[in-house]
Every structure is written in structure tokens, then in C-alpha cells.
C-alpha positions, -999 to 999 in steps of 0.1 A, spaced: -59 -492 884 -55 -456 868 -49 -458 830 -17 -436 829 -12 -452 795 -41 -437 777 -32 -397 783 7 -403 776 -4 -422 742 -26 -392 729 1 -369 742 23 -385 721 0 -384 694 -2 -350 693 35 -342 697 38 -362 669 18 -346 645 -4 -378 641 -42 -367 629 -58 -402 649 -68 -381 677 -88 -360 654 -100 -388 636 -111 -405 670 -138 -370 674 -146 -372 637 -160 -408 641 -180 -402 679 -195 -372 656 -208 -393 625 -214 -426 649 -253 -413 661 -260 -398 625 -296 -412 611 -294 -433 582 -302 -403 556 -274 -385 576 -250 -417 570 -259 -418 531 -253 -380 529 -219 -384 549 -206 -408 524 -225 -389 492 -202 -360 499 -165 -384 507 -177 -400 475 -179 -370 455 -146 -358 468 -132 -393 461 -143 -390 429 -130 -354 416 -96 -366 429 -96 -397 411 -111 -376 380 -84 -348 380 -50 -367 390 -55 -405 384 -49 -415 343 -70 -447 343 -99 -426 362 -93 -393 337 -103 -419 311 -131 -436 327 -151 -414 347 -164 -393 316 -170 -425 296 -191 -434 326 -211 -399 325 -198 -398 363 -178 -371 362 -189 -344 335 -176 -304 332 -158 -310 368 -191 -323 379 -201 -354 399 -233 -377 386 -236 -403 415 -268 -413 398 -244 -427 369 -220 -446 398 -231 -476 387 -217 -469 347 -182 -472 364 -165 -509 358 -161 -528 384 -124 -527 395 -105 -562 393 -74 -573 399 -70 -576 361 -73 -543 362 -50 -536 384 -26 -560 380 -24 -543 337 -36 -511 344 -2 -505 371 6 -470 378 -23 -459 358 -42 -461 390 -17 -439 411 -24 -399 413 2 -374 397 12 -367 433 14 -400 452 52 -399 458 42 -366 481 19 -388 505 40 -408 519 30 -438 506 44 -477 511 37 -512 490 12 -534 507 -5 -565 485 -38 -584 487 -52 -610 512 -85 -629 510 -96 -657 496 -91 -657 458 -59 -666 457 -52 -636 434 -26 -615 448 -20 -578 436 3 -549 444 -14 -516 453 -1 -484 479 -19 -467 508 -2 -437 528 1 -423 560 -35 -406 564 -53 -441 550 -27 -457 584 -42 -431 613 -77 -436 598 -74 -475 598 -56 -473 631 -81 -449 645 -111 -474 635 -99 -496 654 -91 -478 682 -124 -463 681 -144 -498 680 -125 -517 704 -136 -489 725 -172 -492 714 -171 -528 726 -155 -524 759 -113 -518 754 -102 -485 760 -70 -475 748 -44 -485 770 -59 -512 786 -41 -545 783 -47 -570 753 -32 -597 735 -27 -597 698 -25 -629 692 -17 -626 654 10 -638 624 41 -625 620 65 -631 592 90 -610 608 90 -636 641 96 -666 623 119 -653 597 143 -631 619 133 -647 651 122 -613 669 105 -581 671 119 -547 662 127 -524 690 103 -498 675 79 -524 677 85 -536 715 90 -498 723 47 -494 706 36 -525 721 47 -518 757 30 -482 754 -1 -498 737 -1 -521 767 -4 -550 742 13 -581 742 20 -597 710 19 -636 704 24 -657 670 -4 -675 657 18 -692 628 33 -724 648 15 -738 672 17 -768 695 12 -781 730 39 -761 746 27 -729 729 -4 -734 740 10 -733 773 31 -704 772 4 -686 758 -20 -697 791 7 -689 812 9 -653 794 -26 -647 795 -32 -655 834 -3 -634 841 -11 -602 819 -49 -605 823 -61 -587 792 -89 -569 788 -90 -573 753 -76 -602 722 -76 -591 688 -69 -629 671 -74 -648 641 -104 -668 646 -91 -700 636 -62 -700 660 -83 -686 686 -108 -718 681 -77 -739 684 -67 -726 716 -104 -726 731 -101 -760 721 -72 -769 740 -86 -750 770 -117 -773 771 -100 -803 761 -79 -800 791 -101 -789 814 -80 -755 824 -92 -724 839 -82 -688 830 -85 -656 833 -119 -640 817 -112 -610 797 -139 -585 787 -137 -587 751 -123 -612 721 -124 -597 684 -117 -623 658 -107 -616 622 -86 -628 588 -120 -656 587 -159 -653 598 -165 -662 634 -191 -693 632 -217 -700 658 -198 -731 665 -168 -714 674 -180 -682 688 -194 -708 715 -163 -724 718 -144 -695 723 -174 -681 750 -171 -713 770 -138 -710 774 -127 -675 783 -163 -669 797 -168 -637 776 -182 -617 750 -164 -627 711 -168 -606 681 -165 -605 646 -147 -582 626 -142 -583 587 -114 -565 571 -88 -567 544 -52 -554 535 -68 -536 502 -91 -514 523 -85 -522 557 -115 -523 584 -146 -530 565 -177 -541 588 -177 -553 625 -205 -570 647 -235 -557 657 -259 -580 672 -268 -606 644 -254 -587 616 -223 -563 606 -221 -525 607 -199 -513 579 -177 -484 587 -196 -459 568 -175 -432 573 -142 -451 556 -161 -477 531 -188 -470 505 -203 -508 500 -225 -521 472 -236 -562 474 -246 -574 436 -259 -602 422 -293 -622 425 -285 -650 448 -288 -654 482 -253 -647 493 -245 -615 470 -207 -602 458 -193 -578 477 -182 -540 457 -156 -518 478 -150 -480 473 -121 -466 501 -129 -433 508 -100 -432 529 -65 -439 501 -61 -410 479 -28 -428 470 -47 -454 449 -81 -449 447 -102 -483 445 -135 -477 432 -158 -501 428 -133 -528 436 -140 -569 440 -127 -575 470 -135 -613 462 -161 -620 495 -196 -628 496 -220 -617 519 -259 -621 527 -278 -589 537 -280 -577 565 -312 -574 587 -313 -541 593 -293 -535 556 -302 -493 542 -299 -486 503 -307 -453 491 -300 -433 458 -262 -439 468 -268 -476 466 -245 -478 498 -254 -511 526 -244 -498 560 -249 -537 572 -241 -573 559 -249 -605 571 -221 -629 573 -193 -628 550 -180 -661 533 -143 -664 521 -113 -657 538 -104 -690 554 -69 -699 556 -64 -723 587 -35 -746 593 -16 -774 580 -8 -802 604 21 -822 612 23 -858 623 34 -845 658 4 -825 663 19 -793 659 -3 -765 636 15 -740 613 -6 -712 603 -15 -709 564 -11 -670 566 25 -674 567 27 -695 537 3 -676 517 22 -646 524 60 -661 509 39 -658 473 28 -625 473 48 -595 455 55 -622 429 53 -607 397 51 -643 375 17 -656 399 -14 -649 387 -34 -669 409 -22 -696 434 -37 -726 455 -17 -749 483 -28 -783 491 -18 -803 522 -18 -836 505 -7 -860 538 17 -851 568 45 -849 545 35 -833 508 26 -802 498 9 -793 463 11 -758 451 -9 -748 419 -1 -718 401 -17 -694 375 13 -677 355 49 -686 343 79 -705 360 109 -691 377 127 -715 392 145 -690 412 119 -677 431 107 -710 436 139 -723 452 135 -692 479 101 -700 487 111 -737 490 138 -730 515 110 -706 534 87 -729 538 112 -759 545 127 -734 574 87 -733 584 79 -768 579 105 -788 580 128 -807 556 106 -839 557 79 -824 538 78 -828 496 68 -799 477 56 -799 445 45 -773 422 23 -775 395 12 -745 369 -23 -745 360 -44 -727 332 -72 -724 362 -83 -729 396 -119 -731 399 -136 -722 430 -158 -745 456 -191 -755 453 -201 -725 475 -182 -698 448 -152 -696 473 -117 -695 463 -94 -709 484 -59 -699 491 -49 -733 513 -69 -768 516 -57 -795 544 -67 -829 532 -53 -840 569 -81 -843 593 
């Protein structure tokens, strides 16, 4: 079948003004450089990066001399390392001190952390960090077999969907061009399960772009019951790492390749699968892994938001090194090993159902009073959530009513406000635990 989609879309595109199509060519340039050509790609975004961040951003005016990085308009990457790590400390005080002089002229929009540390922190992107994050993906979905166009499923969370109860029109009127259907990973039970089968054999996609624990869920319910469908050509998983045991599942039951792909909201796509190992997406992320143990903390610079520059920034993940890992005088990894953190899951109810975690985590970001927040499914009917930071009862009452609407009226909540919350045995931090099994 001809893919009439795919020349209307970039049509579009360029009628629009939108700078993804040039983006797209940028990356099929840089994609076959050598590794000394990948290191002196990102040396020269970095120095870039770097005078910006130097010249309009306060906190940066201050710190980039102190660190000898930037002296007499002049970038010292052999000093990168002087620069303090970024945390959310430091953002969460330092505020608008990390915006440029001009960030109201880019077109820029709120977004807030994800991941595992249960530290969530405000922080803006704009417009050209949105085409080059959309164009990433658009570019490796292609690399692994999904042109643009071709059918897929997102199956994926959505606030908006459970909230409101539908999609906006702008958002139908993208999806039906995409060619993407869009499914909600945040309540699920039996009968979703079978819509979702039903939806799947009917659209046949090429392509799913899932969260990997729902997608284990539902490769579990395919097996369990014994169904067949239709075998697309690819599954990406994301918002947790992909696990041999899964992966497996998820092979046996759709018959088809599964990959891994490992981004956040901070910085968007980070690193996706390549054999045994992840390439990062050199020409958007400049990665350093520290520490001396095995599994090693993972440092972000975004080449790509000029609206916020994070350099240097805990993201809060671990990873191990890669096989294939390259380190040169820019101290930049162009591959990880696997990535531990980000696992939300689900809560269950005594009827089986599954509610996605995401959707809860999300009701406590853009909180001003919460520093750092864990939820605990204590049994089928009571929920504990700890809290960093100071009371305010009115917030809480509207995130009680959210997650009542979510949950259901049966369950208890009860919060509790904590000096600490220490991570697991393995260094993670956890934004959800189920103690229901």
C-alpha cells in the first residue's frame, strides 16, 4: 500500500515553517561519522552550548569563569569537569537564574521532571528543543524499521484521557495524519485488554511505542490466554528498562523484534538499543558516567534547549558501560549498558484491574511545597504517600479527589511528611512501591 501519508506530512512540515525536515538530513549526515568525527561534532555543540550559557544565563555568567571554562570569551573543555554538577537543588533555588536574558523570545513552555528520584523540578524547553526531540524520534523509528506514516500504536499515559475523558481535536486531527492510534496505558483490565486486541488486529501496526511495563502486562495476557494477533515489525519500549525476561515475553507474543529506548522529560531522547548495549544520541546529548562502581551515575548536557541550559545535570539513573563505550579528551560515552531507575508500574485492585503509577506520580508534580515524594500501595485498599517539604492541605484535598476519581472511593489515603526517603539497596529511588503481589 502507497504511503500517501508520508509526503503530505513533510509537505506540511514545510508549509509550516517547522525545521524537523532539516533536522531529519542533519542526523542521516552525522549518523556514519567515525568516533573522532562524533567527539568533534559534539566538541563544537558543546562549545556553542557553552558561550550561550556564559553570555545570557546569570547562574552560568557566575560559574563558568570560576570553573576556568569559559575565560576572555574563550571555551576550556579541558576544564569541563571544574563545572558543578547540576542538581535539582540547584535548580529548584537557583530558579530563573538558569533561564537566558532572552527566553521569553523562544517560545518556550513549563515541563517538570520524571524518573526515578522522586524529586520533581520545574524547568522550560522551546520550540527548536520540540522538532529536534520529535525529529529523533522520527529519525530512529525509522532506523529500526517504521517509516513515517506507517501505522502504530502509542500505547502510552494520558492525563488528559482520564481527567477530561477525551482527546483534543488538534490531537485526533495529528494522530490521524501520523497514522497513529493512541491507547491509555493508565487503567487497565480484562476488557481493555480486549479492546486493545481488537484494535490491534484491525489497524495492524507496523510499529508500538509503549511503556514497557504495560506492554509486559498485555504480552502477558496474550500468552495467558492463548490468543493470536497480528505481528507487527517493530515494538519500542520506554518510561523503564526493557529486561530480558520481558523482552521475551513481549517477542513470544507479537512474534517480533522489541527495543529499548531511554529518555526523560528533562532532556528528552537520551540513548536507544543497539545490539547488547545503547547508542546515545550524540548529536542532541553530551554523556559523562561517574563514579567507581560497577553500575556508574549518569551526567547529562542538552545540546539541544537554549531556553534552560542543563549542563552537567543528574538526571538521577545509573548505568553500566557500554561494550563498545568511546571516551576521549571530551569525556563524552556514545554507549551505555543498561540503565537502572525509572520503574513506576501499577497499583492493583482486588478486581484485577491495573492503574498505571505514571498517572499518579504526575498529580504531584508542579507542587511548589514537595521536595521529594514516595507512594506505597499498602493492601487493595490503602495508599501511603511520603513527602519531603511542608503541608498544604489544600493541595492535598485536590490530589485526593484525583486520585479517588482514579482509584476509587474505597481506597484510604494517608500522607505522611518525612525528613528523608532513602533509596533501595541497589541506589534506586523509587517514585511508587506495590506491596500487592
Amino acid at each position: 500500500m502507497i504511503n500517501w501519508r508520508k509526503p503530505a506530512i513533510y509537505t506540511l512540515l514545510h508549509l509550516s515553517g517547522s525545521k524537523i525536515p532539516k533536522y531529519l538530513k542533519e542526523f542521516e549526515r552525522v549518523a556514519n561519522f567515525s568516533k573522532k568525527g562524533k567527539e568533534k561534532y559534539q566538541k563544537e555543540e558543546l562549545k556553542k552550548l557553552l558561550l550561550h550559557a556564559w553570555k545570557n544565563v546569570p547562574y552560568y555568567k557566575k560559574v563558568l569563569p570560576k570553573a576556568k571554562v569559559v575565560v576572555n570569551s574563550k571555551v576550556h573543555l579541558e576544564n569541563f569537569d571544574n563545572i558543578p554538577v547540576l542538581t535539582k537543588e540547584i535548580i529548584r533555588t537557583q530558579g530563573k537564574n538558569l533561564y537566558p536574558k532572552d527566553y521569553k523570545q523562544r517560545g518556550f513552555y513549563e515541563n517538570t521532571s520524571g524518573g526515578s528520584t522522586g524529586e520533581p523540578v520545574r524547568f522550560i524547553q522551546d520550540k527548536t528543543y520540540d522538532e529536534i526531540n520529535k525529529a529523533t524520534k522520527i529519525y530512529l523509528f525509522k532506523k529500526f524499521g517504521k517509516d513515517i506514516g506507517k501505522p502504530e500504536i502509542k500505547f502510552w499515559g494520558s492525563d488528559r484521557d482520564i481527567i477530561e475523558g477525551t482527546l483534543t481535536l488538534k490531537d485526533k486531527i495529528i494522530n490521524f495524519l501520523y497514522n497513529r492510534r493512541f491507547f491509555n496505558t493508565y487503567d487497565l483490565d480484562k476488557g481493555k485488554f480486549d479492546e486493545l486486541i481488537e484494535l490491534h488486529n484491525c489497524f495492524q501496526p507496523t510499529a508500538y511505542w509503549a511503556y514497557v511495563d504495560a506492554m509486559e502486562e498485555f504480552a502477558d495476557y496474550i500468552l495467558e490466554n492463548n490468543i493470536s494477533v497480528y505481528s507487527p515489525k517493530i515494538i519500542v519500549t520506554t518510561i523503564g528498562p526493557l529486561y530480558e525476561k520481558a523482552r521475551k515475553k513481549i517477542e513470544k507474543a507479537f512474534s517480533c523484534s522489541v527495543y529499548n529506548q531511554y529518555g526523560s522529560r528533562e532532556v528528552g531522547w537520551i540513548a536507544f538499543e543497539n545490539k547488547s548495549e545503547l547508542d546515545v544520541c550524540f548529536w542532541r546529548q553530551f554523556l559523562e558516567l561517574k563514579g567507581k562502581s560497577k553500575e556508574k551515575k549518569i551526567i547529562l548536557t542538552s545540546l539541544d534547549n537554549y531556553s534552560m541550559p542543563l549542563i552537567r545535570y543528574d538526571i538521577g539513573d545509573v548505568a553500566a558501560l557500554g561494550e563498545s563505550y568511546s571516551i576521549g579528551k571530551t569525556k563524552s560515552y556514545l554507549t551505555i549498558g543498561n540503565v537502572v531507575g525509572r520503574t513506576l508500574g501499577f497499583f492493583k485492585l482486588r478486581d484485577g484491574s491495573l492503574k498505571h503509577t505514571h498517572f499518579i506520580v504526575q498529580q504531584l508534580f508542579f507542587r511548589d511545597w514537595i521536595k521529594q515524594f514516595q507512594l506505597i500501595q499498602q493492601n487493595y485498599n490503602k495508599i501511603l504517600i511520603k513527602i519531603v517539604g511542608k503541608e498544604n492541605k489544600e493541595e492535598m484535598k485536590e490530589i485526593d479527589k484525583l486520585l479517588f476519581d482514579f482509584l476509587g472511593n474505597e481506597f484510604e489515603i494517608k500522607w505522611e511528611f518525612v525528613d528523608k526517603i532513602p533509596p533501595t539497596k541497589s541506589g534506586k529511588y523509587l517514585y511508587t512501591i506495590s506491596k500487592v503481589k
